[in-house]
MISE-808247 format. One record per residue (C-alpha): residue number from 1; x, y, z; residue in three letters; chain. Coordinates in nm, 4 decimals, decimal comma. Each point is the difference from the previous one (the first is absolute). Layout:
# MISE-808247
node pos=NUM	px=X	py=Y	pz=Z	code=ALA	unit=A
...
***
This chain:
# MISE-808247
node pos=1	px=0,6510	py=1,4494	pz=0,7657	code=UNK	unit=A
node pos=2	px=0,2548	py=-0,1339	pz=-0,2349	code=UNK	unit=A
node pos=3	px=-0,0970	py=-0,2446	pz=-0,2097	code=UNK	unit=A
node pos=4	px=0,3138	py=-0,0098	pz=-0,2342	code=UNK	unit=A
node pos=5	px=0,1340	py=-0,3723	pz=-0,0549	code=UNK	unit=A
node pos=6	px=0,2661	py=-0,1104	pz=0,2393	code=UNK	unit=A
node pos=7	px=0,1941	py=-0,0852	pz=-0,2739	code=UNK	unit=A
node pos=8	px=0,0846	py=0,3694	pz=-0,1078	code=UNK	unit=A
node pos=9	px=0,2848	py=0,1421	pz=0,1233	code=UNK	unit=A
node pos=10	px=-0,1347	py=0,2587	pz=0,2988	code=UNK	unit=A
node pos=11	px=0,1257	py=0,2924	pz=-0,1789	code=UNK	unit=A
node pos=12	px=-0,2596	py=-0,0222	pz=-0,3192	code=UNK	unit=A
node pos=13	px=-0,2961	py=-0,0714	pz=0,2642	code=UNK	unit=A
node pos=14	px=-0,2700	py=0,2071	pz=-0,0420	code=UNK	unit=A
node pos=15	px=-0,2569	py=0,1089	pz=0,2537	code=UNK	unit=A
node pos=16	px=-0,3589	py=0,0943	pz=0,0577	code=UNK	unit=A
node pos=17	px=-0,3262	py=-0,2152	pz=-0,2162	code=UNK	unit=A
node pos=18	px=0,1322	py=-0,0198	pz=-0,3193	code=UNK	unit=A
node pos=19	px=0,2077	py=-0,3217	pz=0,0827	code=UNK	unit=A
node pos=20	px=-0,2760	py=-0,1388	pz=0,1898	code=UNK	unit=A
node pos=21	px=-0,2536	py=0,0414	pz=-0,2741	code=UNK	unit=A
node pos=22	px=0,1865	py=-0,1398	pz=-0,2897	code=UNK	unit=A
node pos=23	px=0,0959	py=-0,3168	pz=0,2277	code=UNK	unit=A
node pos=24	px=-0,4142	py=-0,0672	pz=0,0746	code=UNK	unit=A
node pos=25	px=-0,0952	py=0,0723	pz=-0,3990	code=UNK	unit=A
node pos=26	px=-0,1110	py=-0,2741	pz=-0,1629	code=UNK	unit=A
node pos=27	px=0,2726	py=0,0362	pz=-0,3018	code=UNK	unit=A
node pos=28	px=0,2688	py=-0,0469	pz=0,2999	code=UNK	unit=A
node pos=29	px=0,1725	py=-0,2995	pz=0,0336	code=UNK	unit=A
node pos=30	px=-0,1246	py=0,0083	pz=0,3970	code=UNK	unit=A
node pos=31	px=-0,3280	py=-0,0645	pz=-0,1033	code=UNK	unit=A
node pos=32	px=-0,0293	py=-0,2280	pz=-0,2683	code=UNK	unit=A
node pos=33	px=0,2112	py=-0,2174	pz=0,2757	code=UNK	unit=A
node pos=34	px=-0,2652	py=0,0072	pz=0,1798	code=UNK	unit=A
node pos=35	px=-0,2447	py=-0,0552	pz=-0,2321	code=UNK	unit=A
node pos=36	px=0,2073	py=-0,2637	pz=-0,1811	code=UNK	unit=A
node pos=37	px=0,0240	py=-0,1876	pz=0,3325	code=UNK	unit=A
node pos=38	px=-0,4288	py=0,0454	pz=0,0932	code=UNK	unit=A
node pos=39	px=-0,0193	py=-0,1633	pz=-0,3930	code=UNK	unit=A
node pos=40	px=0,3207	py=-0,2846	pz=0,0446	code=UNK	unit=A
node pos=41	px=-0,2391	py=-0,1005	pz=0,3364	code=UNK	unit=A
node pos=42	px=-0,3389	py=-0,0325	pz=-0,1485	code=UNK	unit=A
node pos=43	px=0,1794	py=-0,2164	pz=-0,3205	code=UNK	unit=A
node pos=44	px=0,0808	py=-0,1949	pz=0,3046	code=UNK	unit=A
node pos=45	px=-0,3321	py=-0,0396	pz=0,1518	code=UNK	unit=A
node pos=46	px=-0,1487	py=-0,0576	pz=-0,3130	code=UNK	unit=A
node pos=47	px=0,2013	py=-0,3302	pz=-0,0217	code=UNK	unit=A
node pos=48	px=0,0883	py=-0,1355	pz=0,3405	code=UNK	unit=A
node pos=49	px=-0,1857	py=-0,2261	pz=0,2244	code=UNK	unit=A
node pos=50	px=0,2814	py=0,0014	pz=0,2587	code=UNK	unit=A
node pos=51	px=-0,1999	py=0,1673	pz=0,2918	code=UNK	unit=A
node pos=52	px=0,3640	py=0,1623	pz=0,1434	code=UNK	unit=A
node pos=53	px=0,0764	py=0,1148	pz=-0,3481	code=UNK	unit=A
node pos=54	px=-0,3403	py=0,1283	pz=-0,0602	code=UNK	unit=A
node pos=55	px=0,0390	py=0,2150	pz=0,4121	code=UNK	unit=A
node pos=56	px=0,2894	py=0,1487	pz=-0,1367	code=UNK	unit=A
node pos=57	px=-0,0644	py=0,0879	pz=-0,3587	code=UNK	unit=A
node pos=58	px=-0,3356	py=0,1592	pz=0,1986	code=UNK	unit=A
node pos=59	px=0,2469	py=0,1923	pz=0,2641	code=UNK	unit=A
node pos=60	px=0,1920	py=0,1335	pz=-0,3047	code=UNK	unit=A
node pos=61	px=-0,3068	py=0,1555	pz=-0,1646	code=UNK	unit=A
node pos=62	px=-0,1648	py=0,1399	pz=0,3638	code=UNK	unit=A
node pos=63	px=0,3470	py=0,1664	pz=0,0384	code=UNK	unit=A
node pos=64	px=0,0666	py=0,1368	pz=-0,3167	code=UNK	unit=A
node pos=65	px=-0,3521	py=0,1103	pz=-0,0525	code=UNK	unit=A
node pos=66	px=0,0497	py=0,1914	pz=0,2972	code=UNK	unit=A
node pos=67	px=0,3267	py=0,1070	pz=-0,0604	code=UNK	unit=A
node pos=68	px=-0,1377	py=0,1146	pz=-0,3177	code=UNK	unit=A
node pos=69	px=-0,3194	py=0,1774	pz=0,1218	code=UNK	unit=A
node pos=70	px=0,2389	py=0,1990	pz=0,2475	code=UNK	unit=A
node pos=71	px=0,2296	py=0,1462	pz=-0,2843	code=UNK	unit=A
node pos=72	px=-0,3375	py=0,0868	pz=-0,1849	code=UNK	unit=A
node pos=73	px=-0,0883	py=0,2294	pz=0,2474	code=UNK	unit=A
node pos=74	px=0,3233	py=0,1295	pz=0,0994	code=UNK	unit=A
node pos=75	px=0,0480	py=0,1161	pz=-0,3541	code=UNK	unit=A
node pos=76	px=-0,3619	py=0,1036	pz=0,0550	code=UNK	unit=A
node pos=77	px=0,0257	py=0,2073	pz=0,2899	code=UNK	unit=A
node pos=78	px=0,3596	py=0,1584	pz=-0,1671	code=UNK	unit=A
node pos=79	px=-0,1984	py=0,1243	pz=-0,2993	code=UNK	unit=A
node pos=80	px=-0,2949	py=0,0924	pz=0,0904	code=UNK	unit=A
***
């Protein structure tokens, strides 16, 4: 797996978990994202009443939690 940033040029990519682990760590910019949108969509449903702005602030937090959860154990099953 490489999990190097598409960004870098293809001869500095590196290979094997290393990549993969620092991009699911919670210091990584990849994951506060995540967790940055999960927070940005509860703010949200904290204040709305809009019922189709309410569905999709809840759709954003189902799908990041789980986007979330399935880094966790990634990184999990990598370390362990």
């Amino acid at each position: 797996m490489n999990c190097a940033p598409a960004s870098r040029p293809a001869t500095t990519r590196t290979t094997g978990d290393a990549p993969c682990q620092t991009l699911m760590t919670a210091g990584h910019p990849a994951g506060a994202h995540h967790r940055g949108e999960v927070r940005m969509a509860q703010s949200v449903l904290a204040r709305s009443r809009r019922p189709e702005v309410r569905r999709l602030a809840d759709s954003i937090v189902a799908g990041q939690t789980v986007e979330i959860g399935g880094m966790r154990a990634l990184l999990e099953a990598m370390t362990s």
